[in-house]
C-alpha positions in Angstrom: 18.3 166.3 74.5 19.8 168.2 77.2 19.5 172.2 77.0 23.3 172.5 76.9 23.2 170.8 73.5 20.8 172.9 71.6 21.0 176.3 70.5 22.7 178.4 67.4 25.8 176.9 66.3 24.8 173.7 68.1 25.8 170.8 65.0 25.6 166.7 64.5 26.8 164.6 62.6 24.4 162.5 60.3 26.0 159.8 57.7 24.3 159.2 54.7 25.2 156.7 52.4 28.7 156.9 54.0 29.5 160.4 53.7 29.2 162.7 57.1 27.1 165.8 56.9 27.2 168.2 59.9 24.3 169.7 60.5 22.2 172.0 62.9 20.9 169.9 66.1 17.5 170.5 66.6 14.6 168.1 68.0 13.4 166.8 64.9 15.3 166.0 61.4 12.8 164.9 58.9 13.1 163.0 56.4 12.9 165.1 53.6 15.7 166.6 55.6 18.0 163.4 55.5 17.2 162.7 51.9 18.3 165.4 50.2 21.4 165.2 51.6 21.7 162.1 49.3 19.8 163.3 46.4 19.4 167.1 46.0 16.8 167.3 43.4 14.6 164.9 46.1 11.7 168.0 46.6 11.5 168.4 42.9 10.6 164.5 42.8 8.6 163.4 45.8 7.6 160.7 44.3 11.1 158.9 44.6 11.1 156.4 47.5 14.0 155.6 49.8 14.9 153.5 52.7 16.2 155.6 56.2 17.6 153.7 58.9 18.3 155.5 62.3 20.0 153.9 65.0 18.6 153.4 68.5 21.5 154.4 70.4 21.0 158.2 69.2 
């Protein structure tokens, strides 16, 4: 990531299961992160499993 691309206010766009979340860039979006975009009540139930598929372009 270039240093002109980081910093507060700094956003990307993730899709998850089709819907577009903006969100604030940083190095590293885990994926607890990315999940509970998708389901909300994911850190109350951990033990839920799901698939995450990144691009390789990003």
């Amino acid at each position: 990531m270039s240093d002109e691309n980081k910093g507060p206010g700094k956003t990307i766009t993730i899709i998850v299961n089709g819907t577009p979340y903006n969100v604030p860039k940083k190095e590293v979006l885990t994926y607890v992160e990315v999940v509970t975009y998708f389901d909300p009540t994911y850190p109350q139930h951990p033990d839920t499993v799901y698939s995450v598929t990144v691009p390789l372009h990003i």
